[in-house]
Backbone atoms as SQL, in Angstrom:
CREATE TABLE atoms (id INTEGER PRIMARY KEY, chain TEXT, resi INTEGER, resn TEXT, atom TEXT, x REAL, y REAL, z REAL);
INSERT INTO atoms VALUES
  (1, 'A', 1, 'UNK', 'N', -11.094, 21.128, -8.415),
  (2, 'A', 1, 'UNK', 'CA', -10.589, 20.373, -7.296),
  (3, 'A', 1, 'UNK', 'C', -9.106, 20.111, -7.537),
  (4, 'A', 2, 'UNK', 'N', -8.475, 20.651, -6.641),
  (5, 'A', 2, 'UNK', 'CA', -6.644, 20.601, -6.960),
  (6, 'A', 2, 'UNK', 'C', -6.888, 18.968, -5.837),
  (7, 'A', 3, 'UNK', 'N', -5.616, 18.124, -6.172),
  (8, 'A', 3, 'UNK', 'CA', -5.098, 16.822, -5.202),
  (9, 'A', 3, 'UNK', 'C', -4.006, 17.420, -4.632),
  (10, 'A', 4, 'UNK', 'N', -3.864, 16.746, -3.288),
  (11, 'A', 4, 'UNK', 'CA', -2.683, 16.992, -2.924),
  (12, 'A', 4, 'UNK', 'C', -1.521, 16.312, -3.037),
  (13, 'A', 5, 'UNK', 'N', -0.234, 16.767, -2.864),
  (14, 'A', 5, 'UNK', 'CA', 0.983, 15.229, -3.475),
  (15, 'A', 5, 'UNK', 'C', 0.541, 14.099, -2.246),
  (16, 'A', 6, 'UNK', 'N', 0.509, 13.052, -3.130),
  (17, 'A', 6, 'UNK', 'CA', 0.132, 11.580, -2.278),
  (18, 'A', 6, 'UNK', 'C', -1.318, 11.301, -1.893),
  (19, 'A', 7, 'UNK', 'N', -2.206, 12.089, -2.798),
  (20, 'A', 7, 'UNK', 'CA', -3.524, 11.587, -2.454),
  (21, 'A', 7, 'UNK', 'C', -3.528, 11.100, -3.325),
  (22, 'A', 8, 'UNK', 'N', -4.134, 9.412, -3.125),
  (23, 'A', 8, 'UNK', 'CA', -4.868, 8.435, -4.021),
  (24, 'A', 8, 'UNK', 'C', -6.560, 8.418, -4.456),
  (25, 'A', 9, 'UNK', 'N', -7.076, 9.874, -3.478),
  (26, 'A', 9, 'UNK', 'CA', -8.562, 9.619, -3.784),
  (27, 'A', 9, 'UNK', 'C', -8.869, 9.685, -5.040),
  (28, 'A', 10, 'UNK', 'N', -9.168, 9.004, -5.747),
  (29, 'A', 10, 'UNK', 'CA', -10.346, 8.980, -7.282),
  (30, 'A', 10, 'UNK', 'C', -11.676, 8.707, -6.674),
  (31, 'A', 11, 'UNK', 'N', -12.486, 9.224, -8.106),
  (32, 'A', 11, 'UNK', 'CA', -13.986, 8.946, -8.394),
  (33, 'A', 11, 'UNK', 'C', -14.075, 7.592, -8.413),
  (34, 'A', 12, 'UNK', 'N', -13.065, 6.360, -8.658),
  (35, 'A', 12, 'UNK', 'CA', -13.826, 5.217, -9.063),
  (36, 'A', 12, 'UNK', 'C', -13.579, 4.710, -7.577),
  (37, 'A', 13, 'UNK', 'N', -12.445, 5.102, -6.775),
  (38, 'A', 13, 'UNK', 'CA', -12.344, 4.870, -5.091),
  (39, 'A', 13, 'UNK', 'C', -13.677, 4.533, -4.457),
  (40, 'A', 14, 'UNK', 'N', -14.595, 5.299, -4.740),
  (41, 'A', 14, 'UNK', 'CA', -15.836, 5.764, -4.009),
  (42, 'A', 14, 'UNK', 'C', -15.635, 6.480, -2.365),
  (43, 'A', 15, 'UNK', 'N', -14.758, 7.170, -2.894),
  (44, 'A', 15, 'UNK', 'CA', -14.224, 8.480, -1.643),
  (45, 'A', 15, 'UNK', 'C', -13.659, 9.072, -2.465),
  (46, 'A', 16, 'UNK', 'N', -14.108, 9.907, -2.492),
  (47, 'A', 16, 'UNK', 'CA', -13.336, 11.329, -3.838),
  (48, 'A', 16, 'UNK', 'C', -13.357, 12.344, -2.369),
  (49, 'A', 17, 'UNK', 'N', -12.250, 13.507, -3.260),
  (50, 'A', 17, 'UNK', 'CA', -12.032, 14.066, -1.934),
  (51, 'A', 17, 'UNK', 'C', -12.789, 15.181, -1.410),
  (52, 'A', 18, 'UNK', 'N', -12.627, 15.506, -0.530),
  (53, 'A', 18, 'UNK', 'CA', -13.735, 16.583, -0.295),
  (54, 'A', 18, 'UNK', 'C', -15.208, 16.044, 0.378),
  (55, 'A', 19, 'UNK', 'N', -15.329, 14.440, 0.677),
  (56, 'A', 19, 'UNK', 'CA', -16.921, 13.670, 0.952),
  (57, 'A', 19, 'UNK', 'C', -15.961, 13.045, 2.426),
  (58, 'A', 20, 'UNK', 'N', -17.127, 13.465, 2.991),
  (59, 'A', 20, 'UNK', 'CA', -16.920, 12.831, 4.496),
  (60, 'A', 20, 'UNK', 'C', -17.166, 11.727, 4.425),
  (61, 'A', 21, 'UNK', 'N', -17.881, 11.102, 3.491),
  (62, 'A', 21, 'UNK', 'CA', -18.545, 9.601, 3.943),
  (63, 'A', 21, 'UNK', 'C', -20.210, 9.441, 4.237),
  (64, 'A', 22, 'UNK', 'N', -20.399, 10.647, 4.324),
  (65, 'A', 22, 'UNK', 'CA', -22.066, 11.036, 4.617),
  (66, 'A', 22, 'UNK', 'C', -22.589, 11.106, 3.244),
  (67, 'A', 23, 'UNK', 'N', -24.100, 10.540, 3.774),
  (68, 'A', 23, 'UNK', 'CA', -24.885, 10.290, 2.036),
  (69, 'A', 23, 'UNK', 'C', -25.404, 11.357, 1.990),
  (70, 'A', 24, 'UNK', 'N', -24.941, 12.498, 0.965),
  (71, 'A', 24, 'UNK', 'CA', -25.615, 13.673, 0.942),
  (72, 'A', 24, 'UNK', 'C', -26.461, 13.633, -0.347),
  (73, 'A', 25, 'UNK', 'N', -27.198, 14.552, -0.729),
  (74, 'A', 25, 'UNK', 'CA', -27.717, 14.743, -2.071),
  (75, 'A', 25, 'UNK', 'C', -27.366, 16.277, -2.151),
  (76, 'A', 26, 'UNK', 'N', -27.323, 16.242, -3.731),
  (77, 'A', 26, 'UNK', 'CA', -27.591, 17.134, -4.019),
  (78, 'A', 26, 'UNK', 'C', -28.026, 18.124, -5.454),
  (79, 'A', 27, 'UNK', 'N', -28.577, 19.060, -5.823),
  (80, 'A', 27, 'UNK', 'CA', -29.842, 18.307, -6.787),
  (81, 'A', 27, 'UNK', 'C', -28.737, 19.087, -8.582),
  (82, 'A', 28, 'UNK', 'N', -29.176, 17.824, -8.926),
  (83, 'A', 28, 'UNK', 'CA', -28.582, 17.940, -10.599),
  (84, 'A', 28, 'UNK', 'C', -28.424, 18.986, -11.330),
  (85, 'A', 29, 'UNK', 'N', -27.136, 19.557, -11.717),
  (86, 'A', 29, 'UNK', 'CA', -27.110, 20.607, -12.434),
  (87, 'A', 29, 'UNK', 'C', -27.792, 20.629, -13.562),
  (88, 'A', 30, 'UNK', 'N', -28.105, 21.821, -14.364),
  (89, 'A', 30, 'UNK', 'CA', -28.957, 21.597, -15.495),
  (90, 'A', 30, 'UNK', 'C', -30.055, 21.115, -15.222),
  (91, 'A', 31, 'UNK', 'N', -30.918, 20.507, -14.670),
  (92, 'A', 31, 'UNK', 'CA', -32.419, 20.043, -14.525),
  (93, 'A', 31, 'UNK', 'C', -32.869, 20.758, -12.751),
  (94, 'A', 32, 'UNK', 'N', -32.715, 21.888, -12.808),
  (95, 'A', 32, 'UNK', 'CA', -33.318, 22.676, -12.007),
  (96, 'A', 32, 'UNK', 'C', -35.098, 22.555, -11.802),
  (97, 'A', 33, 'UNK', 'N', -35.419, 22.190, -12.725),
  (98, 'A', 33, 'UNK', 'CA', -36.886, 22.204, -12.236),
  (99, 'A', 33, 'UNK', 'C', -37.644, 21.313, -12.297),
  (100, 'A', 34, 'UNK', 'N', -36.792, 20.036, -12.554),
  (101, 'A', 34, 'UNK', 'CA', -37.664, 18.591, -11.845),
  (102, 'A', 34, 'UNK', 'C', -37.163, 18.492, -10.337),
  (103, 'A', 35, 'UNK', 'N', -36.228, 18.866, -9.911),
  (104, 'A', 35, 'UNK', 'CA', -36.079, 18.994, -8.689),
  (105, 'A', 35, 'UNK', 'C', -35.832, 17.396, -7.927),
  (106, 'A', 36, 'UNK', 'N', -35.047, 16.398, -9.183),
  (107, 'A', 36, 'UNK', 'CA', -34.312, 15.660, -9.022),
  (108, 'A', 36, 'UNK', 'C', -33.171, 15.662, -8.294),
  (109, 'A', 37, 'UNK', 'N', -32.739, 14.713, -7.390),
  (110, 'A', 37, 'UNK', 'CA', -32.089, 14.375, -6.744),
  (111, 'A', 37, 'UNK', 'C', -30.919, 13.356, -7.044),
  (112, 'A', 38, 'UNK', 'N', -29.482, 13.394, -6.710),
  (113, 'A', 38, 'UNK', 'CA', -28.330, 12.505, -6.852),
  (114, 'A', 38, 'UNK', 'C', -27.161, 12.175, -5.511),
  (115, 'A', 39, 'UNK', 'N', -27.285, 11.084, -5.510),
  (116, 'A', 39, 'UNK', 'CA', -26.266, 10.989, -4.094),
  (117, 'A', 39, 'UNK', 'C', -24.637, 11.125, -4.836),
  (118, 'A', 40, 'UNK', 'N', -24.140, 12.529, -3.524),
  (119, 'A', 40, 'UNK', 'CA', -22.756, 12.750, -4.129),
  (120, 'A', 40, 'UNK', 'C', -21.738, 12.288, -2.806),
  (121, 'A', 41, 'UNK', 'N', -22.194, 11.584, -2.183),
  (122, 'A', 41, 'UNK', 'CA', -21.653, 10.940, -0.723),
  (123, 'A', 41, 'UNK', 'C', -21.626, 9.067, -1.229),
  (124, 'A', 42, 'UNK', 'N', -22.232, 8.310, -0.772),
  (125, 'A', 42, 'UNK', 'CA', -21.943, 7.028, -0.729),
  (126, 'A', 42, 'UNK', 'C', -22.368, 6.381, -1.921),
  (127, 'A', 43, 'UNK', 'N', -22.092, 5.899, -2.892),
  (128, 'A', 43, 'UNK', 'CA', -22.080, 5.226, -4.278),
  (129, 'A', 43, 'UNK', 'C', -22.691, 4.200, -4.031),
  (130, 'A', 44, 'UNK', 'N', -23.729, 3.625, -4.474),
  (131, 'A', 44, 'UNK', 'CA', -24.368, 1.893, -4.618),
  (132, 'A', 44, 'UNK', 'C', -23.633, 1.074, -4.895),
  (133, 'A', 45, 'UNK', 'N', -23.490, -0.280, -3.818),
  (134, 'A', 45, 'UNK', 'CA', -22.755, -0.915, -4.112),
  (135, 'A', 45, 'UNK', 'C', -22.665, -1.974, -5.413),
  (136, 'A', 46, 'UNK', 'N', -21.415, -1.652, -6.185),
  (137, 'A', 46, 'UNK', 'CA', -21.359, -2.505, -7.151),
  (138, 'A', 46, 'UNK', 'C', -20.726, -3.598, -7.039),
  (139, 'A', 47, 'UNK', 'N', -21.311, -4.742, -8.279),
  (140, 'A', 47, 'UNK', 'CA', -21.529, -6.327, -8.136),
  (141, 'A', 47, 'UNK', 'C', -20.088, -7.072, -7.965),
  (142, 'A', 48, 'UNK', 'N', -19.518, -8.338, -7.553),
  (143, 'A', 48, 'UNK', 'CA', -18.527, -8.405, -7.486),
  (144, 'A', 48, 'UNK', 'C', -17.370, -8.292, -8.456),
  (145, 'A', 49, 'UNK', 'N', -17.747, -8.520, -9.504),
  (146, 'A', 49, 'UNK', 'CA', -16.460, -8.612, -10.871),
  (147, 'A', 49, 'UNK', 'C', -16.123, -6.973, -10.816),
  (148, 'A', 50, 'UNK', 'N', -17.334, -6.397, -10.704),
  (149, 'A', 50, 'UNK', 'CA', -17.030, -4.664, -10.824),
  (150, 'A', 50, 'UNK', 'C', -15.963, -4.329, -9.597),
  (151, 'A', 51, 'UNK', 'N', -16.028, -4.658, -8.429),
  (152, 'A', 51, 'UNK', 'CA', -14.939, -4.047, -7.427),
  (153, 'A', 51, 'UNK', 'C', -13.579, -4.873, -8.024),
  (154, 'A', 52, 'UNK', 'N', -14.164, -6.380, -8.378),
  (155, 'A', 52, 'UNK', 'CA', -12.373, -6.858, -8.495),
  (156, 'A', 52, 'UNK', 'C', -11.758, -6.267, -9.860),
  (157, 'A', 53, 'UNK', 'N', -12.419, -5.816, -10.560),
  (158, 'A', 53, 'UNK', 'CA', -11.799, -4.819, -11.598),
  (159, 'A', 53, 'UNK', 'C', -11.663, -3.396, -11.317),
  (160, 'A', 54, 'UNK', 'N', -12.329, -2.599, -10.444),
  (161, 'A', 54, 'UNK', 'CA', -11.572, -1.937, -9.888),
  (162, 'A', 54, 'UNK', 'C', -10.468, -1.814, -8.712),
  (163, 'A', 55, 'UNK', 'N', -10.396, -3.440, -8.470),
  (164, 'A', 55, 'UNK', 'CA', -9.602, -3.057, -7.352),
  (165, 'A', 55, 'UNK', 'C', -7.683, -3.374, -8.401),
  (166, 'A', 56, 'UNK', 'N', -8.064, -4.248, -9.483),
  (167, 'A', 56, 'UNK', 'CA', -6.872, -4.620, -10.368),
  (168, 'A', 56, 'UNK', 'C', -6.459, -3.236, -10.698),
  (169, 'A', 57, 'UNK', 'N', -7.268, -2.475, -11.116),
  (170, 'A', 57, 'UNK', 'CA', -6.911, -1.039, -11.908),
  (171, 'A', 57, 'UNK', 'C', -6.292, -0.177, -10.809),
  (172, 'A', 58, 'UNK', 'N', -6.527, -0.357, -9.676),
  (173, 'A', 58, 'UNK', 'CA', -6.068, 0.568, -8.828),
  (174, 'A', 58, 'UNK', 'C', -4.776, 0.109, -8.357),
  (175, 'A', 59, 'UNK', 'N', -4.218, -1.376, -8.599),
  (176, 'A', 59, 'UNK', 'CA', -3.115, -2.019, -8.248),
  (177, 'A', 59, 'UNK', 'C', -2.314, -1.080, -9.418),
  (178, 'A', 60, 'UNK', 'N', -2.791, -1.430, -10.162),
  (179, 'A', 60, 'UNK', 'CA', -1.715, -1.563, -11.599),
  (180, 'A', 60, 'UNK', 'C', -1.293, 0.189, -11.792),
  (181, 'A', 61, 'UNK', 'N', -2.465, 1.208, -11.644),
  (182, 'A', 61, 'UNK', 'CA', -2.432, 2.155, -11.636),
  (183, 'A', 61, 'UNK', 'C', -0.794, 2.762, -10.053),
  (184, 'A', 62, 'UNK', 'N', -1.492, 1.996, -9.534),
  (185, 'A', 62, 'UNK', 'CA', -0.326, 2.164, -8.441),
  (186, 'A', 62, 'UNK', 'C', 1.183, 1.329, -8.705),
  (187, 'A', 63, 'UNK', 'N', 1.534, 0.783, -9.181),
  (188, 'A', 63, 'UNK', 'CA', 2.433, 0.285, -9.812),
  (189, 'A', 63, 'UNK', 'C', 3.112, 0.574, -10.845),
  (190, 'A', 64, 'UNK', 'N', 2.477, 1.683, -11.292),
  (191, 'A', 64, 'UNK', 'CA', 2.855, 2.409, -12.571),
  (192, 'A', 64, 'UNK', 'C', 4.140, 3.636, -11.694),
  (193, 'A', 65, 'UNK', 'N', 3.371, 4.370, -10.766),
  (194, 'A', 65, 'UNK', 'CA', 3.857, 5.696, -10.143),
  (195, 'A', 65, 'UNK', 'C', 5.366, 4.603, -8.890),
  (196, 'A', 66, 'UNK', 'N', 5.502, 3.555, -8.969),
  (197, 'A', 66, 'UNK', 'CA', 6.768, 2.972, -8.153),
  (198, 'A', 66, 'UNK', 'C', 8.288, 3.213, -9.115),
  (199, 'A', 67, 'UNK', 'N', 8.876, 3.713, -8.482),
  (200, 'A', 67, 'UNK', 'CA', 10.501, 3.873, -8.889),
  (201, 'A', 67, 'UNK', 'C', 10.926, 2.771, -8.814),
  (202, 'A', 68, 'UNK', 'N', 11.196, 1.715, -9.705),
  (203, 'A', 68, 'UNK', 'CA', 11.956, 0.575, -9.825),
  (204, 'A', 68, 'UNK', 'C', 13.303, 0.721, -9.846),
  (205, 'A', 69, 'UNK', 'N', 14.001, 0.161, -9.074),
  (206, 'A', 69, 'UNK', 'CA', 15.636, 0.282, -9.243),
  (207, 'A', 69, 'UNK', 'C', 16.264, -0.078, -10.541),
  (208, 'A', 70, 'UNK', 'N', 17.620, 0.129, -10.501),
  (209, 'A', 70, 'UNK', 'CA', 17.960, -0.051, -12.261),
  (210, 'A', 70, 'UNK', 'C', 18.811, -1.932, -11.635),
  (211, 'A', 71, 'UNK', 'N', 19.115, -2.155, -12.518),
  (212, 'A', 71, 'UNK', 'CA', 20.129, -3.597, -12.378),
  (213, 'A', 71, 'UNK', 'C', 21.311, -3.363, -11.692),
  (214, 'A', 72, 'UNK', 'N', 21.832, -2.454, -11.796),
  (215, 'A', 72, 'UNK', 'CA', 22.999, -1.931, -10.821),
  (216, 'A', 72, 'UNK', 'C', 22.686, -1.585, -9.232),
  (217, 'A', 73, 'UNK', 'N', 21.563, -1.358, -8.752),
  (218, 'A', 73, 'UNK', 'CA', 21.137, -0.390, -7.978),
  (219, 'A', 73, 'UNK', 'C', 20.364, -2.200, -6.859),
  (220, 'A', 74, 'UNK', 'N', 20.050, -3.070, -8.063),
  (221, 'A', 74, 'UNK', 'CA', 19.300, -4.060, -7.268),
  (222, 'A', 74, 'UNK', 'C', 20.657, -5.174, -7.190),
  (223, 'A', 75, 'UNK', 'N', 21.464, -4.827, -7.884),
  (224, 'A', 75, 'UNK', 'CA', 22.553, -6.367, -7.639),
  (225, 'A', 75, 'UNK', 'C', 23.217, -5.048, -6.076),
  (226, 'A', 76, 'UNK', 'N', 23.115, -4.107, -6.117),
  (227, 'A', 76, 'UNK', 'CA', 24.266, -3.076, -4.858),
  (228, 'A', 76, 'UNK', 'C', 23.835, -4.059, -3.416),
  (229, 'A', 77, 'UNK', 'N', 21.703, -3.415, -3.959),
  (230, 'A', 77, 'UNK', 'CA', 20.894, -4.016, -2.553),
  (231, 'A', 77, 'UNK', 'C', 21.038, -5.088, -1.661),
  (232, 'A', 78, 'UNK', 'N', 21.205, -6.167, -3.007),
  (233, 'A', 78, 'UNK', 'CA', 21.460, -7.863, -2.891),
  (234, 'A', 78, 'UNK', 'C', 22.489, -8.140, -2.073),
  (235, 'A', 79, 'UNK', 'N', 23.489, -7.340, -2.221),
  (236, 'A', 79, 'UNK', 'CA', 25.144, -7.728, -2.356),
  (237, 'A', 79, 'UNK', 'C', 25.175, -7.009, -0.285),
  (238, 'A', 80, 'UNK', 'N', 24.713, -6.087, -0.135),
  (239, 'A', 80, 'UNK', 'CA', 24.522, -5.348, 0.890),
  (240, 'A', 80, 'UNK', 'C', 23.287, -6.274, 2.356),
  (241, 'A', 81, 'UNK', 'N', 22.412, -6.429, 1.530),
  (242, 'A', 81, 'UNK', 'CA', 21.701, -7.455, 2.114),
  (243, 'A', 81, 'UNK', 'C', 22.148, -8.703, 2.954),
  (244, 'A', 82, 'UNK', 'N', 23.076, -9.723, 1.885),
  (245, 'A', 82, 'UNK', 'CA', 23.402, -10.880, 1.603),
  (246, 'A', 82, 'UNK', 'C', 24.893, -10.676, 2.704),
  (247, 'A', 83, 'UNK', 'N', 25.573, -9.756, 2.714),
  (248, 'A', 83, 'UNK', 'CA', 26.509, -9.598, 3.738),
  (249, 'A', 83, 'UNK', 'C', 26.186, -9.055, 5.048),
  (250, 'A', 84, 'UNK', 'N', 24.762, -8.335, 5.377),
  (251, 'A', 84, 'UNK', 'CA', 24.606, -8.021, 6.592),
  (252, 'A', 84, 'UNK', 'C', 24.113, -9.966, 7.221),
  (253, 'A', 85, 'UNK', 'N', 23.465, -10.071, 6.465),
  (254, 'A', 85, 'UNK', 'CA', 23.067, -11.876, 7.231),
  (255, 'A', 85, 'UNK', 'C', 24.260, -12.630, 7.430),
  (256, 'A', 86, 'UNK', 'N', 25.358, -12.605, 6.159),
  (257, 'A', 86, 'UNK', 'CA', 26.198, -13.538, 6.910),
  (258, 'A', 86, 'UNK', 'C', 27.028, -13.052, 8.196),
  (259, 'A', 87, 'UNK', 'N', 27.193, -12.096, 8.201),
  (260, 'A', 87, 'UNK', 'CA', 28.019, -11.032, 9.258),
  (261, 'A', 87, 'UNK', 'C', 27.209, -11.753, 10.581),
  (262, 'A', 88, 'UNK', 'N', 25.706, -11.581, 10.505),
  (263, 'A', 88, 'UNK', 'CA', 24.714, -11.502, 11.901),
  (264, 'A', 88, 'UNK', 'C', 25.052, -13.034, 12.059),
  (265, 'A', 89, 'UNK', 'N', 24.471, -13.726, 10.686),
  (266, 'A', 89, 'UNK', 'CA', 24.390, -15.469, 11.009),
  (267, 'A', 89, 'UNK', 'C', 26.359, -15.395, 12.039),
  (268, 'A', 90, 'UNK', 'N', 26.992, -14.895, 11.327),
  (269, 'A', 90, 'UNK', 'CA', 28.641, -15.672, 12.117),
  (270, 'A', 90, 'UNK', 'C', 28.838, -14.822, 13.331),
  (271, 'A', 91, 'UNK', 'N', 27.901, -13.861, 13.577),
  (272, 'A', 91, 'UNK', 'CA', 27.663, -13.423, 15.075),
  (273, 'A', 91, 'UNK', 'C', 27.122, -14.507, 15.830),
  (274, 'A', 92, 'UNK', 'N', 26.249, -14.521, 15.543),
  (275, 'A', 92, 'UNK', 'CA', 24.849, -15.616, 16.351),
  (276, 'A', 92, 'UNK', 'C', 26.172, -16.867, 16.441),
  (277, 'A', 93, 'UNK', 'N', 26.634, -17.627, 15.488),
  (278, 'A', 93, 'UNK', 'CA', 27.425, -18.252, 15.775),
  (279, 'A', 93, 'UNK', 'C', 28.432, -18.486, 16.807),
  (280, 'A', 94, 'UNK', 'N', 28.974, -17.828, 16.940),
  (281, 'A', 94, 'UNK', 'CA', 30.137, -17.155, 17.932),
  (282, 'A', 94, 'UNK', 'C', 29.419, -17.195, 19.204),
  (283, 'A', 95, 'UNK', 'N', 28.532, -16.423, 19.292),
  (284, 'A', 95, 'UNK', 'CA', 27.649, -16.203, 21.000),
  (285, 'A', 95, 'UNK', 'C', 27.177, -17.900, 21.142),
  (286, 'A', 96, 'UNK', 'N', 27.112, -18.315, 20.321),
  (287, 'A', 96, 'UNK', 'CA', 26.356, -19.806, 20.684),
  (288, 'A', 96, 'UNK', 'C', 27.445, -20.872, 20.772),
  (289, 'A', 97, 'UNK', 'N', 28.619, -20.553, 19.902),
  (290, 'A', 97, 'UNK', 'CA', 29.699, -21.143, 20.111),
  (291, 'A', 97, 'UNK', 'C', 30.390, -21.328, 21.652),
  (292, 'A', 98, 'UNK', 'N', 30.485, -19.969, 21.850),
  (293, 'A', 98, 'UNK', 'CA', 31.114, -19.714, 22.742),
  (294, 'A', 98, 'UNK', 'C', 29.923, -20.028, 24.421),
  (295, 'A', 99, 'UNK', 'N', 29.202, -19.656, 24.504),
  (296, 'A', 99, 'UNK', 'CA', 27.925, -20.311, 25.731),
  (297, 'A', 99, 'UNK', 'C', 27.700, -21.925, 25.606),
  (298, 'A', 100, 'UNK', 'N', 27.969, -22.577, 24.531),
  (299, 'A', 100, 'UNK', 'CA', 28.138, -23.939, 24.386),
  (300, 'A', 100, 'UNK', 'C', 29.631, -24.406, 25.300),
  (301, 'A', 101, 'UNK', 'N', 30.340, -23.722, 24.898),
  (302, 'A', 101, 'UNK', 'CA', 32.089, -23.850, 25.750),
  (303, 'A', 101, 'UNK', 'C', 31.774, -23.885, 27.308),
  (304, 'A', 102, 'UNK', 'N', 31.255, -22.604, 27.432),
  (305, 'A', 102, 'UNK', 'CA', 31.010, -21.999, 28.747),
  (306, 'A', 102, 'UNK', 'C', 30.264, -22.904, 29.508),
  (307, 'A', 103, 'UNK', 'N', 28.863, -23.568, 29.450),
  (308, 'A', 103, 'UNK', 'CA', 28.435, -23.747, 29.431),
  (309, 'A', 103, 'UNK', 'C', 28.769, -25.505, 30.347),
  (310, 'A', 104, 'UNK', 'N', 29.710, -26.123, 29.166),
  (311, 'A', 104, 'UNK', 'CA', 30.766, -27.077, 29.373),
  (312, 'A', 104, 'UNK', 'C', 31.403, -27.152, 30.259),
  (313, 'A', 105, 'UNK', 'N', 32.032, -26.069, 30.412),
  (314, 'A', 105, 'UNK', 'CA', 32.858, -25.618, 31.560),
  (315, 'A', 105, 'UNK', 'C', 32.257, -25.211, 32.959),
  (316, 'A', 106, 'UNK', 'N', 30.871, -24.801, 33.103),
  (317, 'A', 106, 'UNK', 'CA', 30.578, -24.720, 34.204),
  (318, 'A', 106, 'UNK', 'C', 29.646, -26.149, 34.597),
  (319, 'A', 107, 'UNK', 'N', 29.097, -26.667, 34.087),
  (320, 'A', 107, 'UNK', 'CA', 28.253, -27.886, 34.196),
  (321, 'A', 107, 'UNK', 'C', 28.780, -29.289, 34.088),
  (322, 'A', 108, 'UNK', 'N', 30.043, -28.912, 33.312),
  (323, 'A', 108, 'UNK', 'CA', 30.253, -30.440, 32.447),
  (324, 'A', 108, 'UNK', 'C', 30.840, -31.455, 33.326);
C-alpha cells in the first residue's frame, strides 16, 4: 500500500486507506481451513482512555510534521502583523474622526 503526499490515514485512525467504511470480512490468511472470519472495514469500538490516547498520539504525531518558524522569521511576522493593525486602527480613526466633524456640521 503506497500513501499519498498528505494522507493522514493510519491503522490506528480506524480508516486505513483503501476501506470505504463498509464492514467487510474477510477470511484470515494462514488459517484457510477453519474458515474463520475478521472484520477489515469497521473496528470495535474502543473504551474511552483508548480513543483519548489515540487521539493525543495523533495530535503530537501531527505536530511533529509542522514547520515551525525560526526566531527571526516569528519576530518579521509580529513586526508585520503589529503594523498592519496600527495602520487599520489610525484608519478607522480618521473615518470616525472625520463623520464625527461632519456629522457636527450637518446636525449640530
Amino acid at each position: 500500500m503506497t500513501e499519498t503526499t498528505g494522507s493522514t490515514a493510519t491503522p490506528e485512525s480506524g480508516n486505513p486507506e483503501g476501506t470505504d467504511g463498509a464492514a467487510e470480512t474477510a477470511a484470515v490468511e494462514g488459517d484457510k481451513t477453519s474458515g474463520k472470519q475478521k472484520k477489515s472495514g469497521k473496528r470495535a469500538k474502543k473504551g474511552l482512555l483508548a480513543r483519548m490516547g489515540l487521539f493525543y498520539r495523533q495530535i503530537i504525531a501531527e505536530l511533529r510534521k509542522v514547520v515551525w518558524p525560526t526566531r527571526s522569521e516569528l519576530t518579521n511576522y509580529t513586526a508585520v502583523v503589529v503594523t498592519f493593525v496600527v495602520v487599520v486602527m489610525g484608519f478607522v480613526y480618521g473615518l470616525d474622526y472625520g463623520f464625527a466633524k461632519l456629522s457636527l456640521l450637518v446636525f449640530g
